[in-house]
C-alpha positions as CSV (number, residue, x, y, z in Angstrom):
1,X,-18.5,-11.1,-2.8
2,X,-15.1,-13.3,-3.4
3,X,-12.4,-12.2,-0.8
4,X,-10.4,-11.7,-3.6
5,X,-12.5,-9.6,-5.1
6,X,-13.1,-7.3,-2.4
7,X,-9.4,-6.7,-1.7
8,X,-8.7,-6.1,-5.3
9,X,-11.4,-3.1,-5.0
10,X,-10.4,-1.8,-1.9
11,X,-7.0,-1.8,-3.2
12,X,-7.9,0.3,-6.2
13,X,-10.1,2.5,-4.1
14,X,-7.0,3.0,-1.8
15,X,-4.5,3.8,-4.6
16,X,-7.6,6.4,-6.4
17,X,-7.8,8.2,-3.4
18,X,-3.8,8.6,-2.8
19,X,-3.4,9.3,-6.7
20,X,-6.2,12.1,-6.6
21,X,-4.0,14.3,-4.9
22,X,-0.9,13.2,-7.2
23,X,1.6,13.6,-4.1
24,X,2.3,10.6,-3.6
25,X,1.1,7.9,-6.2
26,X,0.7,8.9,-9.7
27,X,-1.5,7.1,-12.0
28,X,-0.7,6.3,-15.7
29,X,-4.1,4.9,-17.7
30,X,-3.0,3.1,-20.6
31,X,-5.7,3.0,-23.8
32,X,-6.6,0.3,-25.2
33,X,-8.5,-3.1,-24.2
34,X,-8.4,-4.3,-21.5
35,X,-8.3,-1.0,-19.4
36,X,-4.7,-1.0,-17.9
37,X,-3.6,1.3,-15.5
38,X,-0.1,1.7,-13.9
39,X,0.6,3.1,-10.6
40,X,4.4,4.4,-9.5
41,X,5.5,6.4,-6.4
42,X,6.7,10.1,-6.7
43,X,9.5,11.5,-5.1
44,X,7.3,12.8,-2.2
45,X,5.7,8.9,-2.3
46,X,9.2,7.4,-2.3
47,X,10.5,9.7,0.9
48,X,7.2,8.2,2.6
49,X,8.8,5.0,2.9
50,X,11.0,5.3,6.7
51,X,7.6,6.3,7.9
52,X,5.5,3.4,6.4
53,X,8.5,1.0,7.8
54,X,8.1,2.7,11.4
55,X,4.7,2.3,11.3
56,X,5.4,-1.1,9.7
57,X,7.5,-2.0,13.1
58,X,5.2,-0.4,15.5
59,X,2.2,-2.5,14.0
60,X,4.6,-5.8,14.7
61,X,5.6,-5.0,18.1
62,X,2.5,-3.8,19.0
63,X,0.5,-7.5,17.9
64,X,3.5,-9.3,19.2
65,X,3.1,-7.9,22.6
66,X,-0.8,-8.3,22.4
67,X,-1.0,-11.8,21.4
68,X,2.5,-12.9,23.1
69,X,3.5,-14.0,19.5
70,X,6.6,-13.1,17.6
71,X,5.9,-10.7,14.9
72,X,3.0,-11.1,12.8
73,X,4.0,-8.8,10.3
74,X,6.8,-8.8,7.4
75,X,9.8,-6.8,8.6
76,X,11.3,-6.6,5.1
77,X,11.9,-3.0,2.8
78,X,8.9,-1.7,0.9
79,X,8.7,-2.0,-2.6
């Protein structure tokens, strides 16, 4: 299976299973052909992000001080 591919599924699997719950991602379907489907934090998604960016931080310093590099990972605000 293309890498591409696989991520795009994963991906979509990832964002099904957080929009099931419809805390923190909701998901807009769109009719017609192609099938398009929009995806947009909540409130309660949106007040996730200092704790992705923490997590976000740890991840970097953690593989920086495991592989002696600097970083690794983007240190920028989520979108």
């Amino acid at each position: 299976m293309r890498r591409g591919v696989e991520r795009e599924r994963r991906a979509r699997t990832t964002l099904s299973g957080f929009c099931s719950c419809r805390v923190a991602v909701e998901r807009d379907r769109r009719p017609g052909w192609p099938p398009r489907v929009r995806y947009a934090l909540t409130p309660s998604g949106h007040r996730l992000g200092p704790v992705l960016q923490a997590l976000r931080g740890w991840g970097a310093e953690t593989s920086a001080r495991d592989s002696g590099a600097e970083g690794g990972c983007a240190t920028g605000p989520l979108r």
